[in-house]
Biopython code that builds the backbone (N, CA, C, O; Angstrom):
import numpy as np
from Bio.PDB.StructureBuilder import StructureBuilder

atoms = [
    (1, "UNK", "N", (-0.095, -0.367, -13.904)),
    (1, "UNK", "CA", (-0.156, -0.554, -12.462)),
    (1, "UNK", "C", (0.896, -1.575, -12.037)),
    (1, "UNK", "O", (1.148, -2.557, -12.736)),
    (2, "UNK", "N", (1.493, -1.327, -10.900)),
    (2, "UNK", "CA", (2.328, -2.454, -10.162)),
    (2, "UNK", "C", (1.317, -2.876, -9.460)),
    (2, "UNK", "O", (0.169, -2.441, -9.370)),
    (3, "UNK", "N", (2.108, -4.218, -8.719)),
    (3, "UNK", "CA", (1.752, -4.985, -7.772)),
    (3, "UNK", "C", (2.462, -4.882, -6.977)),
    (3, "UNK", "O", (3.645, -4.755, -7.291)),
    (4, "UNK", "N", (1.959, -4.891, -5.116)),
    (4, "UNK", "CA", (2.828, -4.820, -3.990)),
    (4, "UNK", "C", (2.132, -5.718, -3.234)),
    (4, "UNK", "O", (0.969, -5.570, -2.860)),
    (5, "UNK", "N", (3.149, -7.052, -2.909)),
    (5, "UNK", "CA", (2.813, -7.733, -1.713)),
    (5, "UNK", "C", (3.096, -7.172, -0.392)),
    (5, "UNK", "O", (4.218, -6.999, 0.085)),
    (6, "UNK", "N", (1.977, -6.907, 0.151)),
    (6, "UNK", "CA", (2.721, -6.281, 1.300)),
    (6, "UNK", "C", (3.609, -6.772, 2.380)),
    (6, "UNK", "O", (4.004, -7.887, 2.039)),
    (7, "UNK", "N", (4.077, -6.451, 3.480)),
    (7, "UNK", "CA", (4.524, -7.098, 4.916)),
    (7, "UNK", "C", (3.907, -6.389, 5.913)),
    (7, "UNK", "O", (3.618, -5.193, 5.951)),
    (8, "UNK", "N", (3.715, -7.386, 6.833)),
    (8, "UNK", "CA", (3.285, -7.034, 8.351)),
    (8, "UNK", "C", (3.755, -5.732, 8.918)),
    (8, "UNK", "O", (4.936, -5.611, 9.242)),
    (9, "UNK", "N", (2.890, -4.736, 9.059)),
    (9, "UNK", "CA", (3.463, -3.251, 9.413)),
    (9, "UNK", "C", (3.297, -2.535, 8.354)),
    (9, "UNK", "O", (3.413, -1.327, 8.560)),
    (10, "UNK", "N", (3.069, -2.840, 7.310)),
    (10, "UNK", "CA", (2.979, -1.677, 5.890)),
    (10, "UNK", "C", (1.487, -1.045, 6.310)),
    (10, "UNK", "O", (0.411, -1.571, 6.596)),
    (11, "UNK", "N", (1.981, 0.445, 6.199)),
    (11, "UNK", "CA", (0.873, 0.895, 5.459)),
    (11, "UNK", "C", (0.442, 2.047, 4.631)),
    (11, "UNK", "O", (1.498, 2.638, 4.402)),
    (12, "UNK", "N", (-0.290, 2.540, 4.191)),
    (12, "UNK", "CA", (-0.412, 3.132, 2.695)),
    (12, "UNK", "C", (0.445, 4.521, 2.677)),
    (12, "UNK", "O", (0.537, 5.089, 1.589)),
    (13, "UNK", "N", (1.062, 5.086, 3.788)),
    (13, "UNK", "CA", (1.977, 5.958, 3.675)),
    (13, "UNK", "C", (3.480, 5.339, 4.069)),
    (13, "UNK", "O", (4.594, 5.861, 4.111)),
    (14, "UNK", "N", (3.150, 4.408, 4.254)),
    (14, "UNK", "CA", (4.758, 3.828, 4.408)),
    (14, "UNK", "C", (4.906, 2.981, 2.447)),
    (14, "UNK", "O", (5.918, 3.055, 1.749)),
    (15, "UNK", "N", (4.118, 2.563, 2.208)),
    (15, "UNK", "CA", (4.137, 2.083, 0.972)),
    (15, "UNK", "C", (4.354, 3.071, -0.520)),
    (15, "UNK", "O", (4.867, 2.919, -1.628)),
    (16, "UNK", "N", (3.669, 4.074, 0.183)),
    (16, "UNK", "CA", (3.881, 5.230, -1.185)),
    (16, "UNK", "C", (5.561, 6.279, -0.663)),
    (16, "UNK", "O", (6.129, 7.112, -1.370)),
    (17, "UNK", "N", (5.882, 5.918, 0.473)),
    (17, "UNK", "CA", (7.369, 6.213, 1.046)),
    (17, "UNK", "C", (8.505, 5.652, 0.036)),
    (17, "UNK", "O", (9.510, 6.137, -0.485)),
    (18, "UNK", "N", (7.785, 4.257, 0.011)),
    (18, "UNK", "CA", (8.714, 3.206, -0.157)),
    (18, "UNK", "C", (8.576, 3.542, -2.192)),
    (18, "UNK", "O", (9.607, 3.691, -2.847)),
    (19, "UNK", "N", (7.953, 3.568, -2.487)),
    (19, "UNK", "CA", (7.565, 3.705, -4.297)),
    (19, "UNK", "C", (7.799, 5.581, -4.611)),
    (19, "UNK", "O", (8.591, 6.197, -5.324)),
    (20, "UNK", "N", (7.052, 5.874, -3.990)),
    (20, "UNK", "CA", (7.060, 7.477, -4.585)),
    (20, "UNK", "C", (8.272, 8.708, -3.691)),
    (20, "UNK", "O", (8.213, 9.918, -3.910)),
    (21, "UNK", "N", (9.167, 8.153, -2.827)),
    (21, "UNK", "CA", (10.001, 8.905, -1.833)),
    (21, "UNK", "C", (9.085, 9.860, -1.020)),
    (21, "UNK", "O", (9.651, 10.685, -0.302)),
    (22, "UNK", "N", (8.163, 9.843, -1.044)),
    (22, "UNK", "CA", (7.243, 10.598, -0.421)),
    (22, "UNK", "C", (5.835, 9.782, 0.566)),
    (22, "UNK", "O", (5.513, 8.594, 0.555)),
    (23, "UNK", "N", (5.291, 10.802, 1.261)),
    (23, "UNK", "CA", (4.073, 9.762, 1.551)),
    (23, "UNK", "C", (3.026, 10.559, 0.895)),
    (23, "UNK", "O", (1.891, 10.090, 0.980)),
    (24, "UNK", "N", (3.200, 11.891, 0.131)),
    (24, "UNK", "CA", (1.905, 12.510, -0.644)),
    (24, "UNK", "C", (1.061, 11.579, -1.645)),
    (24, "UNK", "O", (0.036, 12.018, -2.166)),
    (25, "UNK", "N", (1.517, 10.308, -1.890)),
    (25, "UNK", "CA", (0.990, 9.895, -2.655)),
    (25, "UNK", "C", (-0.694, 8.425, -2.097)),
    (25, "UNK", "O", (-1.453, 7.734, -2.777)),
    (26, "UNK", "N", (-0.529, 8.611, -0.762)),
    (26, "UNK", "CA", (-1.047, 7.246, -0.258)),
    (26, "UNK", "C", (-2.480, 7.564, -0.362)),
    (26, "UNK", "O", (-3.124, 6.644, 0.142)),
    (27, "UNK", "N", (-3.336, 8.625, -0.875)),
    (27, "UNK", "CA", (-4.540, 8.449, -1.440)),
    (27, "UNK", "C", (-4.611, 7.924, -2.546)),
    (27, "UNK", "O", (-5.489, 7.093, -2.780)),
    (28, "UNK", "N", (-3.687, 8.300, -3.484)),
    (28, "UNK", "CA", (-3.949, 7.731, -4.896)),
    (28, "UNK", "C", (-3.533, 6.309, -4.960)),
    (28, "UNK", "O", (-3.733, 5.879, -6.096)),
    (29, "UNK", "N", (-2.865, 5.131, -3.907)),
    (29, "UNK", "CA", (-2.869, 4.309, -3.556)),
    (29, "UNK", "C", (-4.380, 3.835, -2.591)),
    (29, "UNK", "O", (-4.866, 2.707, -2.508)),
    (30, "UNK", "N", (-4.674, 4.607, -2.201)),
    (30, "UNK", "CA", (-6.111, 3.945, -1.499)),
    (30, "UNK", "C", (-7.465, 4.131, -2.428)),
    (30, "UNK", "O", (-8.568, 3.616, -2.248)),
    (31, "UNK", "N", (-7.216, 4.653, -3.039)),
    (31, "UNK", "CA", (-7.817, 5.050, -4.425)),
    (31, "UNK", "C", (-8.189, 3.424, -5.485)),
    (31, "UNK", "O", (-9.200, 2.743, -5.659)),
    (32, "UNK", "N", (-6.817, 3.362, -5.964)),
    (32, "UNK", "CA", (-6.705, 2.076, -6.451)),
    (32, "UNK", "C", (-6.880, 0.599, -5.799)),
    (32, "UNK", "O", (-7.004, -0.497, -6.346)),
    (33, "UNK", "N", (-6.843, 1.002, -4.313)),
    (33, "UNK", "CA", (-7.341, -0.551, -3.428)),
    (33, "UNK", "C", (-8.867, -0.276, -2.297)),
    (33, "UNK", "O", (-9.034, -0.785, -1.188)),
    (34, "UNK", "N", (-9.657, 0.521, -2.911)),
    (34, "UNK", "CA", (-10.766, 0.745, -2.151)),
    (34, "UNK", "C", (-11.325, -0.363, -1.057)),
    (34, "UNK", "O", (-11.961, -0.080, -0.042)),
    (35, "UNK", "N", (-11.070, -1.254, -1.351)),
    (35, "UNK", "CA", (-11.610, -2.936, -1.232)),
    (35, "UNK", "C", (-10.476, -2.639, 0.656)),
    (35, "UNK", "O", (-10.707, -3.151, 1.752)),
    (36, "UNK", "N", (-9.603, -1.874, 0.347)),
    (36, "UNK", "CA", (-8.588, -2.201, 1.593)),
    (36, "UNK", "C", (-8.471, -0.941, 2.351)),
    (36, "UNK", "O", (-7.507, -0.626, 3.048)),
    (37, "UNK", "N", (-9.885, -0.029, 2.086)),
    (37, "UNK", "CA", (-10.089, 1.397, 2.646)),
    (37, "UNK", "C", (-9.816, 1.528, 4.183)),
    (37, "UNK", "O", (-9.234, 2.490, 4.683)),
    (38, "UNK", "N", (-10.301, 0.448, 4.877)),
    (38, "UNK", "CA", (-10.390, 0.204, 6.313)),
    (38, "UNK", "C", (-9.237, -0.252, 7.203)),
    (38, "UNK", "O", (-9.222, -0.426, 8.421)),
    (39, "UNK", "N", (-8.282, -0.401, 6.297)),
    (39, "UNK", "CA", (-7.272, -0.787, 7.041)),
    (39, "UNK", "C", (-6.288, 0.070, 7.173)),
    (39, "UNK", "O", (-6.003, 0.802, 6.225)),
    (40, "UNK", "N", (-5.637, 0.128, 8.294)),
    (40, "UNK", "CA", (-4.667, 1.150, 8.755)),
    (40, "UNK", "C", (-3.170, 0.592, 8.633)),
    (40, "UNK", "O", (-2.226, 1.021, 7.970)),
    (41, "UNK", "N", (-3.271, -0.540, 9.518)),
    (41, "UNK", "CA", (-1.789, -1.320, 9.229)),
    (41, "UNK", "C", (-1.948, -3.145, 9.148)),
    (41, "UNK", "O", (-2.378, -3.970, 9.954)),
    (42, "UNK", "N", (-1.294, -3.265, 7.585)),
    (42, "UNK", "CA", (-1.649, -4.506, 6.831)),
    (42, "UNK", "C", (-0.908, -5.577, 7.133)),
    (42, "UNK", "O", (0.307, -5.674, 6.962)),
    (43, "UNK", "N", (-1.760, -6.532, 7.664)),
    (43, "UNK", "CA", (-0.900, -7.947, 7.509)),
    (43, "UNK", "C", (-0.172, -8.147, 6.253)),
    (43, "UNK", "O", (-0.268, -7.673, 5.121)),
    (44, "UNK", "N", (0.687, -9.116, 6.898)),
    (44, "UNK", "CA", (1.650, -9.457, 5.278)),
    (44, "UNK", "C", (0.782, -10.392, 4.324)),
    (44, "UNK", "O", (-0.313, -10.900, 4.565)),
    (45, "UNK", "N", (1.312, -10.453, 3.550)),
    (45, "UNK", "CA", (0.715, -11.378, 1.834)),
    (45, "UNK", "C", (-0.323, -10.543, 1.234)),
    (45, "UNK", "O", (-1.091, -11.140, 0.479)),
    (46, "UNK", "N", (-0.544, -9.103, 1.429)),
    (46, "UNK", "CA", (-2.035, -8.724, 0.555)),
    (46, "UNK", "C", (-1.421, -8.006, -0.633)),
    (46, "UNK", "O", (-0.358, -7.386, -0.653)),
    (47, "UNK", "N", (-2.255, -8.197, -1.585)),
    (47, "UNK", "CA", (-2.058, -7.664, -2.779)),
    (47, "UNK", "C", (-2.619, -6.411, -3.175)),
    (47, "UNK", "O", (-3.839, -6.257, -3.119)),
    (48, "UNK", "N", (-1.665, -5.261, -3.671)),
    (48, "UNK", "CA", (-1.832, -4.373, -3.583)),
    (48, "UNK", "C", (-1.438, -3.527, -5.307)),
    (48, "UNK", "O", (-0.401, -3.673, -5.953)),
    (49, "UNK", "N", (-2.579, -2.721, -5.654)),
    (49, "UNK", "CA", (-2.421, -2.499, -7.100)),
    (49, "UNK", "C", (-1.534, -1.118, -6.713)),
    (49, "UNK", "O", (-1.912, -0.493, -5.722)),
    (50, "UNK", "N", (-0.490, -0.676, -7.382)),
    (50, "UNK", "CA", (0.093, 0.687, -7.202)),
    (50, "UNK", "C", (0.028, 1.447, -8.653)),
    (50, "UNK", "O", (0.303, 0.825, -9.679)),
    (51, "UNK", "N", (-0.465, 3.236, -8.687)),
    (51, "UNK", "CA", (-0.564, 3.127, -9.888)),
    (51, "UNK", "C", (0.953, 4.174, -10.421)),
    (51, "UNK", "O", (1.720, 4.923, -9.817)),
    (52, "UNK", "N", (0.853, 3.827, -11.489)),
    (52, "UNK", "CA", (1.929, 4.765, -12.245)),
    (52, "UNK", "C", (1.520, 5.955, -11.982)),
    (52, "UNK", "O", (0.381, 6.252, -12.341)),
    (53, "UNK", "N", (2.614, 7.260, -11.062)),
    (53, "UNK", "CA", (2.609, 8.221, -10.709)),
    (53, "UNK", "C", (3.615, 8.751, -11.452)),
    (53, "UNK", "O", (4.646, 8.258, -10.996)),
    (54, "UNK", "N", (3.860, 9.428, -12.275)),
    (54, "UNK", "CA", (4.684, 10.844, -12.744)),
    (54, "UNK", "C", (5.062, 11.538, -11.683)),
    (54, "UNK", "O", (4.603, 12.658, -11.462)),
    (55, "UNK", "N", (6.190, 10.789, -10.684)),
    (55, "UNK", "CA", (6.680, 12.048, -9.272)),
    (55, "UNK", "C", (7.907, 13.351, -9.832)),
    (55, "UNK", "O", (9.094, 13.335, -10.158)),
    (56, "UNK", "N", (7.075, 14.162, -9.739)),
    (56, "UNK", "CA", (7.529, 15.828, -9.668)),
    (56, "UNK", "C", (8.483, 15.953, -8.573)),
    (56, "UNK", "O", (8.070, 15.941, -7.413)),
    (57, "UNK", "N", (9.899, 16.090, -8.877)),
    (57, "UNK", "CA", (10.865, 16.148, -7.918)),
    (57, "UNK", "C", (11.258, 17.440, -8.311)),
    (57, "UNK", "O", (11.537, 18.045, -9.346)),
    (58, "UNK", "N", (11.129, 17.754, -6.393)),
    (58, "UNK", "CA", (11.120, 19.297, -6.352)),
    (58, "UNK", "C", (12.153, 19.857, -5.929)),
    (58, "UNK", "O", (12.897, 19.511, -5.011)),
    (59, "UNK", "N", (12.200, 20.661, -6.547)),
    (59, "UNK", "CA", (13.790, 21.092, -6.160)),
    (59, "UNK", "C", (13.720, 21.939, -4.478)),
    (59, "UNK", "O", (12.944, 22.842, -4.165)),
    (60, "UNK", "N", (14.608, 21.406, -3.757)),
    (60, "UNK", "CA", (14.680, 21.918, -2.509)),
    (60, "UNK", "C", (15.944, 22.259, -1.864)),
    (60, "UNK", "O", (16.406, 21.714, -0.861)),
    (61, "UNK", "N", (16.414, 23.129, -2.477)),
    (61, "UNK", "CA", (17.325, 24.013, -2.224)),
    (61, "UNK", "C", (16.944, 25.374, -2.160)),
    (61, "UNK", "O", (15.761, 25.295, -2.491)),
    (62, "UNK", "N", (17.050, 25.926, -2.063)),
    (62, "UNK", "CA", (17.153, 27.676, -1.311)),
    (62, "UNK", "C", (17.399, 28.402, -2.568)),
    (62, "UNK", "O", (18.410, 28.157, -3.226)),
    (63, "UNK", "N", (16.334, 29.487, -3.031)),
    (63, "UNK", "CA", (16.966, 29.716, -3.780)),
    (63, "UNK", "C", (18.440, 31.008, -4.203)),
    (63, "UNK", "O", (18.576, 31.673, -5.230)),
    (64, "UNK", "N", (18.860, 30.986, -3.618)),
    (64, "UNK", "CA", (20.376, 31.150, -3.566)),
    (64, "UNK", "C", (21.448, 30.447, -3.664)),
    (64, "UNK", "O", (22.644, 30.736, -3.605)),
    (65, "UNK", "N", (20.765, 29.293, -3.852)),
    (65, "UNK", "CA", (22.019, 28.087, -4.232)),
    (65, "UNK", "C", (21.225, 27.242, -5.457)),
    (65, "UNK", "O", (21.481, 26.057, -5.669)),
    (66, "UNK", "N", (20.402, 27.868, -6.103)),
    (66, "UNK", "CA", (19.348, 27.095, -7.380)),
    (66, "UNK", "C", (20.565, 27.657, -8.799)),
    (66, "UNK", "O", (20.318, 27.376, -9.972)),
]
sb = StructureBuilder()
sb.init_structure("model")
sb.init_model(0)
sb.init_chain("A")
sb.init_seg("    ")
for serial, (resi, resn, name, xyz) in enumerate(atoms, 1):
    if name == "N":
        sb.init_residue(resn, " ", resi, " ")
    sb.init_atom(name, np.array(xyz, "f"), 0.0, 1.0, " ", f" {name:<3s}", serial, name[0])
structure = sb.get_structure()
């Protein structure tokens, strides 16, 4: 697991933006911080567990140009 301090304005799809290039991942981030289920957008300084995701990068090209 990482650690993410957050900043003022983060939140769990801007955070899994920021780690996974995606925001598909911000359940399995709310997952790991249950304790912070209720919050939508986080003051700064909270500590935040992130877990090791295996991101599947998908190929997105057409396939006529694959």
């Amino acid at each position: 697991m990482h650690k993410y301090i957050t900043k003022a304005g983060d939140t769990f799809d801007s955070i899994s933006f920021d780690f996974y290039g995606t925001e598909k991942y911000s359940s399995e981030i709310i997952e790991a911080n249950l304790n912070y289920i209720d919050i939508v957008i986080f003051d700064s300084e909270i500590q935040l567990s992130i877990p090791k995701i295996d991101v599947k990068v998908e190929n997105t090209l057409p396939p006529w140009k694959r």
